[in-house]
N, C-alpha and C positions, 0 to 999 in steps of 0.2 A: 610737361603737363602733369598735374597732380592726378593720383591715382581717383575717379570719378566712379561711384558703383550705382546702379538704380535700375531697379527691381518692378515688371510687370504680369500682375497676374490674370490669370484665364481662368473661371472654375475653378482655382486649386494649383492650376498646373504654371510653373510661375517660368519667366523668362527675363535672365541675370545680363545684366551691359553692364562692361569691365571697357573703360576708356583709361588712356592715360600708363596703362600699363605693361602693353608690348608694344615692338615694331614699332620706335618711337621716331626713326628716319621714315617713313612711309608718310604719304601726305596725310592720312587719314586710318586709324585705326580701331576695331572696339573687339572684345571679346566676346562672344555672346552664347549662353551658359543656359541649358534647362536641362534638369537631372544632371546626370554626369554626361552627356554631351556638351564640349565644347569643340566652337568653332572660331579662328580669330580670320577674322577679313580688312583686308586692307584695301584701299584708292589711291593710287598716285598718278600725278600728270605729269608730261615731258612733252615740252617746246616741238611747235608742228613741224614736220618735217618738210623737206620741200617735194612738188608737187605731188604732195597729196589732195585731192579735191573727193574725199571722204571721209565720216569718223573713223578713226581708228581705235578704236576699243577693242579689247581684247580681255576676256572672262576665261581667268583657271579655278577648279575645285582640284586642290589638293588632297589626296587620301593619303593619310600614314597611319603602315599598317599596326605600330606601337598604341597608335588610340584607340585600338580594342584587345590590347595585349595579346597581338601576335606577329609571328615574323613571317617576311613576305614569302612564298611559295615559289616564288621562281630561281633560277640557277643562281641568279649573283646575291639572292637574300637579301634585293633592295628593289624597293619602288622604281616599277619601270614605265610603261605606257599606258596611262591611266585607263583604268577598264570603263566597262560602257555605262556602269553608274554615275562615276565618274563626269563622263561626258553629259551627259543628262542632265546634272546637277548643273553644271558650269553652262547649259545652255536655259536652264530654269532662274538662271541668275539675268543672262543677258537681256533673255524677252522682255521682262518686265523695263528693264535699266533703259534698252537701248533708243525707247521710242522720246526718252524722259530729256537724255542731250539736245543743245538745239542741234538745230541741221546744219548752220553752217558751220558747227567748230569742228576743227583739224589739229588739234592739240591730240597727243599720244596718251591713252587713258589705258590704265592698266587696275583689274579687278582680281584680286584673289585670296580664294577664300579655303582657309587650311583645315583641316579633321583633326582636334589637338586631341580628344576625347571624346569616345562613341560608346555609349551602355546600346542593350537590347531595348531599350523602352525609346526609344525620343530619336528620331529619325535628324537629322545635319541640316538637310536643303534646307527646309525654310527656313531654318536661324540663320545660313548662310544668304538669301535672298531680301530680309530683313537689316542683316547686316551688312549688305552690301551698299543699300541707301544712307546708314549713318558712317560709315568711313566716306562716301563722297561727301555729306556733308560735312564731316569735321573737315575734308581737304581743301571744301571751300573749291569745289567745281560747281563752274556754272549746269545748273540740274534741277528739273520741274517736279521735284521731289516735296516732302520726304514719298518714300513708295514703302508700302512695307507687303509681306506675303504669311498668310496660316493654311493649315492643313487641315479638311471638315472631313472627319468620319461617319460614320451611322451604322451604330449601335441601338440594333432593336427597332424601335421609333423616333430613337433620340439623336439628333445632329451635336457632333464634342468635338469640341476646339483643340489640335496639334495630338490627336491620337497616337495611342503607341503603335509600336511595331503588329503588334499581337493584334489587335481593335482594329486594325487596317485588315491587316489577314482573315480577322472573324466578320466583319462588318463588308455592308453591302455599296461601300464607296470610298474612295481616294480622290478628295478634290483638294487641289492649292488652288486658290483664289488669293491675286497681288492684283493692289489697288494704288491707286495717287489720292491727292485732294481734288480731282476730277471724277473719280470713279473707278470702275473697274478697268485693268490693263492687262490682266494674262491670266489665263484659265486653264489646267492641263487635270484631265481625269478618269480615273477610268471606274467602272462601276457595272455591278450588277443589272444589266435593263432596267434600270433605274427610270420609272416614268419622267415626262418633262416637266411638270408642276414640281416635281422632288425636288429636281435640278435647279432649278430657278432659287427654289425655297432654300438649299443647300447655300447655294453663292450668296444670295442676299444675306445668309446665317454667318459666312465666313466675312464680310464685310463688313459687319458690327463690328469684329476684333479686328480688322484690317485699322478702321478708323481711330480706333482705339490707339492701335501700334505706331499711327504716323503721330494723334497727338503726342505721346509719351515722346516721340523724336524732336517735336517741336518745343516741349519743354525742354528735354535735355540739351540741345545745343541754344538753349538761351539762361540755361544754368549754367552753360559753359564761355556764356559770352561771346557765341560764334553766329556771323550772322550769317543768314545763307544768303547765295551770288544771286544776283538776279541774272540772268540769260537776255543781254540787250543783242540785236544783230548788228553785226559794223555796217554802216553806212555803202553802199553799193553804185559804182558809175553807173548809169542809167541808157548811155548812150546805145551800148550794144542792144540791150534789153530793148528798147523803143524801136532800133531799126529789123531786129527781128520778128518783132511782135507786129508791127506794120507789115512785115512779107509776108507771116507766115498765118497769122490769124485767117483769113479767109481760105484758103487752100485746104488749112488741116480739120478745119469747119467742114468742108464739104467733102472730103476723105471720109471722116468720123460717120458723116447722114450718109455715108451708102450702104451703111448697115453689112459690110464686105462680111461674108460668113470665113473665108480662108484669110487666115492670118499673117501667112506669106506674100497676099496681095496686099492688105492694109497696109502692111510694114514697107514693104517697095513704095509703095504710093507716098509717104510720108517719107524716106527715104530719098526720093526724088526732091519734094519738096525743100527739105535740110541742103539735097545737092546743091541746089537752084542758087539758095542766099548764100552759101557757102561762097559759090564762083561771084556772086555778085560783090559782097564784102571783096574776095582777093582784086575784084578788077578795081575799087573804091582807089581814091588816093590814098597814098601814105600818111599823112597828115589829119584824114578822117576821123574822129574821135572813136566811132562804132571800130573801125581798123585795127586803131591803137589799140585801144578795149579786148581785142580777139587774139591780139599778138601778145600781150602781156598774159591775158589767160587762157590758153588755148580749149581747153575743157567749159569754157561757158556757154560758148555757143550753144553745144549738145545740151547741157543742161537747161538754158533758157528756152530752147526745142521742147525737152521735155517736158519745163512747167506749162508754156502753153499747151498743146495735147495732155496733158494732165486738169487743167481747167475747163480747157472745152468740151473735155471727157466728162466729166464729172459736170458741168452744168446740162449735156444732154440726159445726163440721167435724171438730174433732178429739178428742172421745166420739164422736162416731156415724156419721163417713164420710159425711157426707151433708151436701150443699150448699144454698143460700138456694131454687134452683128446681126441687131434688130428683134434679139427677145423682149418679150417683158419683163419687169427686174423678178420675177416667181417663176422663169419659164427653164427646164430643162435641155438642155442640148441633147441632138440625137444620140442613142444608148444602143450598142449592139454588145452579146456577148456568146462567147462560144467555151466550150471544155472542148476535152481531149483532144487538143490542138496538136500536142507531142507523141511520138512514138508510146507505146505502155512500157518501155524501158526504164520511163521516168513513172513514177509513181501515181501522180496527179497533175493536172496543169488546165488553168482558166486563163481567156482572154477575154480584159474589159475596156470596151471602146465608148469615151464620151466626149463626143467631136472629135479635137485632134488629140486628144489624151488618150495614150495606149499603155496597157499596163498587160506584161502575162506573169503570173503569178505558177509557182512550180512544186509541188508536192514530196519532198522524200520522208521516207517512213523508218527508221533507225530502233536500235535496239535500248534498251535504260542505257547501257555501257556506253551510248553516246549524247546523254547530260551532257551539258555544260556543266563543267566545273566554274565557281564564280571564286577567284581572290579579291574576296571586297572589304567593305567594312559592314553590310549590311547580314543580317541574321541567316538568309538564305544560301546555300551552299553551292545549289543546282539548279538547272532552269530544262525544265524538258519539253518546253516549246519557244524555240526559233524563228524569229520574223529576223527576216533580212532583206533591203533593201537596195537596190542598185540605179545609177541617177548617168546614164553615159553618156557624154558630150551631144554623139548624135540625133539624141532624144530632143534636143533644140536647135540641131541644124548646125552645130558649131565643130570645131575641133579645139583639142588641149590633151595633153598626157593622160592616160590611164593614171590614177595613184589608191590606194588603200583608201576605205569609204572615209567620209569628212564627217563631223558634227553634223549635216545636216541629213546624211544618208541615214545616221547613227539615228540620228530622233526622228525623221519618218518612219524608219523601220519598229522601233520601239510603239512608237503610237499606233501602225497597225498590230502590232502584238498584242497589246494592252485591248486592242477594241476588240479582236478574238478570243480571249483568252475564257471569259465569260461562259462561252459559248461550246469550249472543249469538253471532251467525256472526262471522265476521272482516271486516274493513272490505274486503278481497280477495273475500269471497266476496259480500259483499252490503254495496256502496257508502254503503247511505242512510242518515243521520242519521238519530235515533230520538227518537222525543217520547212518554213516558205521560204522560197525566195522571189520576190518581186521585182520583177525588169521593168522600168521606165523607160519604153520601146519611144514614148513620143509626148512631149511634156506639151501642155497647154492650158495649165490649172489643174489642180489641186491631184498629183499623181497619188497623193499619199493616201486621199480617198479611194482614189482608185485602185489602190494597192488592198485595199481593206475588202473594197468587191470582190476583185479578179482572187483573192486567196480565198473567198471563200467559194468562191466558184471551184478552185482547183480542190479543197480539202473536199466539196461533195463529190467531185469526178475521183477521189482520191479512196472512199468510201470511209472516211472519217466519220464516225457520228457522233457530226453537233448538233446541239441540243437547237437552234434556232439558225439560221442565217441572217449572215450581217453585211450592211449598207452602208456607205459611208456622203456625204455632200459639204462640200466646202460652202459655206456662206461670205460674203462680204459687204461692205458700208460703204455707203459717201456719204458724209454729213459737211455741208456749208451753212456755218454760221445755225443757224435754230433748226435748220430743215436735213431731216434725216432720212435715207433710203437703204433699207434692207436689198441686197441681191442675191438669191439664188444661184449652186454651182456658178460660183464667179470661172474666168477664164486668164488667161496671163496677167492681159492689159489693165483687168479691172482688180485685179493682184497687185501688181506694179504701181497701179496709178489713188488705187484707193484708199482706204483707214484701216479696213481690218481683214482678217483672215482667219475664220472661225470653223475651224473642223470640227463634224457631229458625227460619229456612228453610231450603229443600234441595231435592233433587232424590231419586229412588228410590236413587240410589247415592250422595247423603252429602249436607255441613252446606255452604250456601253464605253465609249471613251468620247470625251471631249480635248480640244486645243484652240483656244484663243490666245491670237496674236494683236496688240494695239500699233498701230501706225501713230497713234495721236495719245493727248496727254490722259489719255481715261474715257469711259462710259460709265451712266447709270446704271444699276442692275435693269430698270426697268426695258432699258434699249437690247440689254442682251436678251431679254426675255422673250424680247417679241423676235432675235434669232433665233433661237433656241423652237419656238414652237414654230417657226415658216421653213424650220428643215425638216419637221417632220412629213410632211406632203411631197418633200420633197426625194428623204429618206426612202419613202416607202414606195415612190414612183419608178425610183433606181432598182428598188430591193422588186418588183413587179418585172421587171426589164429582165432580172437576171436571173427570177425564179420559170420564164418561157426558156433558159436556157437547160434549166437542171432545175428540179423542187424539191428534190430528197438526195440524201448520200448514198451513192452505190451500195450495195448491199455486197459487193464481194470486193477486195482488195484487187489490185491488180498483179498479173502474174509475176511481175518482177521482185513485188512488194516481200520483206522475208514474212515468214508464218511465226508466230508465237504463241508456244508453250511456258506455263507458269505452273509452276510446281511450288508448293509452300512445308520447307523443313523447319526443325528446330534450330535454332540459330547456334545449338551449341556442337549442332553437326556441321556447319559451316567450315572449319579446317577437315574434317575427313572426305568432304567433297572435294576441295581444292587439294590436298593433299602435301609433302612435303616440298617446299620449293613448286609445288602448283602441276606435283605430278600427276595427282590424279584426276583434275580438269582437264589437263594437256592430252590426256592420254581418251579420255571422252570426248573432245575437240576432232583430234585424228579418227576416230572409231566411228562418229556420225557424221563427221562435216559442220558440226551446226555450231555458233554461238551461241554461250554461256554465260549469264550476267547474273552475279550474286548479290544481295540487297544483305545491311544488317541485320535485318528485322527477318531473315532466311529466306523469303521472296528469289528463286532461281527462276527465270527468263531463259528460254529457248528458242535460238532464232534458226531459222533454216530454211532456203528455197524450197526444199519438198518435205513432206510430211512423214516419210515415215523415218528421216532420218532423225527428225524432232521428238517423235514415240520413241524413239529407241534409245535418244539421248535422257526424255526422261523416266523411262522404264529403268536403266542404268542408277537414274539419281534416286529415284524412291528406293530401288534394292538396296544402296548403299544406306540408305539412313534410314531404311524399316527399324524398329525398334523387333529385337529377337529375343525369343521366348524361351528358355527350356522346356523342351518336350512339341514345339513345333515341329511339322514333318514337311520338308521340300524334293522336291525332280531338280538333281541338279547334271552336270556335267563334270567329270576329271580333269583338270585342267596340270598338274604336272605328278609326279611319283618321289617319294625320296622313301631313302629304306625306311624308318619308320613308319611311312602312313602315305596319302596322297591325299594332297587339295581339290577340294571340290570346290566351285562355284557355283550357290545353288540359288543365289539372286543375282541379279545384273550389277558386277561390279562388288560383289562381298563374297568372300569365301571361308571355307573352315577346313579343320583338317581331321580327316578317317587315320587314328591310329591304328596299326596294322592287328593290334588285339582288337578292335571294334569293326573287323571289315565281315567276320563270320563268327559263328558260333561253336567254331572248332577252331585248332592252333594250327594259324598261316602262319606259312614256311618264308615264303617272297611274296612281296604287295604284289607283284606283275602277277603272280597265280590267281589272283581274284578279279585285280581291274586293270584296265589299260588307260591311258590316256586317250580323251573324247568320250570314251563311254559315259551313259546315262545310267545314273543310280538316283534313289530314292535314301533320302538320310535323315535321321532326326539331329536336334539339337541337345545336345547330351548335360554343355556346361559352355559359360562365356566366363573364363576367367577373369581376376582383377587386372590385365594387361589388356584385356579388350578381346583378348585372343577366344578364336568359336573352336568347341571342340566337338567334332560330331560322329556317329554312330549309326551304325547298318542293325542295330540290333533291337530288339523287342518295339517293332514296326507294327501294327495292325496290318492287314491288309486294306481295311477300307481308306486307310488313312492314307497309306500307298498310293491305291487309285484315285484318291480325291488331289495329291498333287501333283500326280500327273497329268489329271484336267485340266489341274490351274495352270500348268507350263501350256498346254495348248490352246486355251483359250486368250 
């Protein structure tokens, strides 16, 4: 293919498609270029495998660390397991993508999208999320596309299309908004308590250039002579499908109307039901068509199971208002929450129970020196607040191997980060690295909201002070055909079986992270909007529930928690505190007990279980790096003797030396004739030579100047 260039612009800020130009064996390739970030993504498909009975798509974001001219930080100085931006990115690519394949294809689709060049200004993802719809469509997969994604800042008053790095960080919102020609399909953002009217007015802002980006796709692959697949379904025996839909239609009808509130009784119940036709089919003849049907496809059964209870599900919602366990689609599940669940060994810890979702959320408090270091490709270095989240088999009843968190643990946890982060004091007001970690004791919908409570429950038990407390409510849709129903804290089934999955958190005064997921090919803005404002009633119903458990942050840390001391030097005394090869820290380490974190900017952090080993570590550090005077006078102590003179220490950790002409006012014989080691002497500062070296003196002392520093040693 000929090298194809074409150019769209936003405001100013233009965004470059390079077709034709690399990865020309990939089924589908484009480059796609704003500022000096480039990103090349590719689409290729491989022939379906056998029994698979789902898509098999699979999304990488590759990060190479040469696209920001650096070499990787680790032992072998290569890209190893992509970090958790990384992850982020490649599942900000999927959401949008994945709802766009039909359902039934089983063709092996593989997405990935590389970091060829990254400046400070122009952030990857969404060129990568953009480019991920026009490599499918050059490959000519069936795909209800084009989809494309922008990034809305807010700056000032003003909503700006694909902000920089900087305008994210300064400004009071981070929204991607990806759309289809249906509407909106994926939402992820996190923001200042951004009221709900903003929000609204943000997305509908970011979907003007959404629309934009999909025309520009639909010229270009008809400049290209490429037409896109239409997504037809293959034809389907029908035999199975009718004989199960004749057993089970009634049965799973009258399961669904008992409104069962335990989730483990519905599921039996229906369970039973599936048994029933199951044995009914095996005792059928061989020769039965529904028979054949089951034995050629073993997996339909279940599935044909599912679409009905997925229908009936969904038509009780939307004739009759009324859900699988008998709420109204606005009605919240019962809400219990407790703190200090855990010994005070742990730091903090909140439990949040809404119905069968259980989440305990766990506080540890750490010193700067335990940052996250970040090797990425993104501007920021360190991250010193931690959301981690944990998702373990038996939180749904199941078993499977323990393994290292997944994609999905990775971006719950992230998204409760994002919805606190708002809400943290400043690293000025309160030094300490931040650790949650969130245990999904018992899944039943939307844990990751509930990850978002239970942490803040545990940070006020934790005596963190945030600035508001935050709430979190999963919403969800049924929409058939023209008729649409908003649901309230959805729950598994209505997860499983419905269109969307729309997580809101905030605080009483606005939206602090969003994530919308589409089941289906797109929504209106106007449809989201009316989510967006029916979670806040519901937000605030939760955020009420949990402020009867705790309404303020403890005022005192917990005994476990270390103490921190901040001491602020000159940066250019920063090697005489650490000392050579890190003696002179090592050696204040041993002397107090406490930990010691040095910041560029001189910022020294003192960490210690008791306080007065922290006083003493930094009485130590300010001696060292007082700035000294000629003709100042100290109380110090003799700390060793050699024949010329003897060292005194006459600040914490700085010493001078009494040559033996300046120890009296007459000619000593022996330095031992005057002082001993330990003794307390009062000395002035005589001279600091050009080696740094203190040279000090017993001689032409005042008296009052005497007793003034021997006050200041006692006080």
């Amino acid at each position: 293919m000929a090298e194809v260039v074409k150019s769209i612009s936003f405001d100013g800020r233009d965004i470059r498609l390079k077709i034709g130009l690399l990865a020309p064996q990939a089924g589908g390739s484009v480059l796609v270029e704003s500022g000096d970030t480039a990103v090349l993504v590719t689409a290729t498909r491989s022939s379906a495998r056998a029994g698979i009975d789902f898509l098999p798509l699979t999304v990488d974001f590759e990060e190479r660390m040469y696209a920001a001219g650096r070499i990787p930080g680790s032992f072998h100085r290569r890209e190893s397991r992509p970090p958790e931006r990384a992850i982020l990115t490649a599942r900000l690519i999927d959401r949008p993508m994945r709802p766009l394949f039909p359902n039934w294809m089983r063709d092996d689709i593989q997405i990935v999208a590389t970091a060829l060049s990254v400046d400070e200004k122009v952030p990857p993802d969404v060129l990568a999320v953009t480019g991920a719809s026009i490599a499918t469509l050059i490959a000519q997969i069936p795909f209800a596309g084009p989809m494309a994604a922008v990034r809305v800042g807010l700056v000032g008053d003003d909503f700006i299309i694909n902000p920089t790095y900087k305008e994210v960080s300064d400004g009071d919102l981070d929204l991607v908004v990806a759309g289809s020609p249906d509407g909106v399909i994926m939402v992820e953002a996190g923001a200042n308590q951004l009221p709900e009217a903003d929000m609204i007015e943000a997305i509908d802002f970011g979907m003007e250039a959404v629309r934009d980006l999909i025309q520009a796709q639909l010229d270009l692959i008809k400049d290209l002579g490429i037409e896109q697949v239409v997504a037809e379904e293959p034809e389907v025996d029908s035999a199975l499908a009718d004989f199960i839909t004749e057993r089970a239609t009634a049965p799973v009808k009258e399961i669904l109307a008992r409104f069962e509130k335990l989730k483990a009784t519905r599921d039996g119940a229906l369970d039973e039901v599936k048994a029933a036709i199951v044995a009914e089919i095996e005792a059928l003849d061989d020769e039965h068509p529904a028979k054949v049907a089951a034995a050629e496809k073993p997996k339909a059964l279940g599935n044909t199971f599912k679409s009905i209870t997925k229908s009936l599900m969904r038509k009780q919602v939307v004739d009759d208002a009324v859900r699988v366990d008998g709420r109204k689609l606005d009605e919240i599940r019962p809400i219990s929450c407790k703190v200090g669940i855990l010994p005070q060994r742990v730091h903090g810890s909140g439990l949040f129970n809404r119905g069968l979702t259980q989440v305990m959320s766990v506080v540890t408090l750490g010193t700067p020196g335990d940052a996250q270091d970040l090797d990425d490709l993104h501007p920021d270095t360190e991250k010193r607040y931690l959301h981690h989240y944990n998702f373990p088999p038996y939180s749904v009843g199941e078993t499977r191997p323990m393994r290292s968190p997944g994609r999905r643990e990775i971006g719950h946890g992230a998204l409760a980060e994002r919805a606190l982060l708002p809400v943290l004091p400043s690293r000025e007001d309160f030094p300490y690295v931040i650790r949650v970690v969130s245990e999904a004791l018992s899944s039943n919908g939307s844990t990751s909201m509930g990850s978002v409570s239970g942490s803040t429950l545990s940070l006020m038990d934790a005596g963190v002070p945030i600035a508001k407390p935050v709430s979190g409510a999963a919403m969800g849709l049924i929409k058939e055909g023209e008729e649409v129903r908003i649901l309230s804290d959805i729950q598994g089934i209505e997860d499983f079986l419905g269109d969307m999955d729309f997580k809101v958190a905030g605080t009483d005064e606005g939206i602090t992270a969003l994530q919308l997921d589409m089941k289906i090919t797109g929504l209106p803005v106007e449809i989201i909007a009316q989510a967006i404002t029916q979670a806040l009633p519901a937000r605030l119903h939760i955020l009420g529930k949990m402020l009867e458990a705790i309404d303020t942050p403890r005022e005192d840390l917990a005994p476990s928690a270390p103490r921190l001391l901040t001491v602020k030097i000159d940066p250019d005394m920063i090697g005489l505190v650490i000392g050579p090869g890190g003696k002179n820290i090592k050696g204040i380490t041993e002397q107090t007990g406490c930990k010691i974190d040095i910041q560029d900017d001189g910022t020294v952090t003192i960490a210690s279980n008791e306080g007065d080993g922290a006083k003493k570590a930094r009485s130590i550090i300010e001696g060292m790096t007082r700035k000294i005077t000629e003709g100042d006078v100290y109380a110090g102590k003799v700390t060793r003797i050699i024949p010329i003179g003897a060292f005194v220490e006459f600040l914490p950790g700085k010493e001078g030396m009494i040559h033996i002409s300046q120890l009296a006012d007459y000619r000593v014989g022996k330095v031992e004739d005057e002082v001993a080691v330990g003794d307390d002497v009062v000395v002035k500062i005589r001279e600091v030579d050009n080696r740094g070296r203190i040279n000090l003196t017993r001689l032409g002392i005042h008296p009052d100047e005497a007793e003034a520093a021997k006050e200041a040693v006692a006080d």
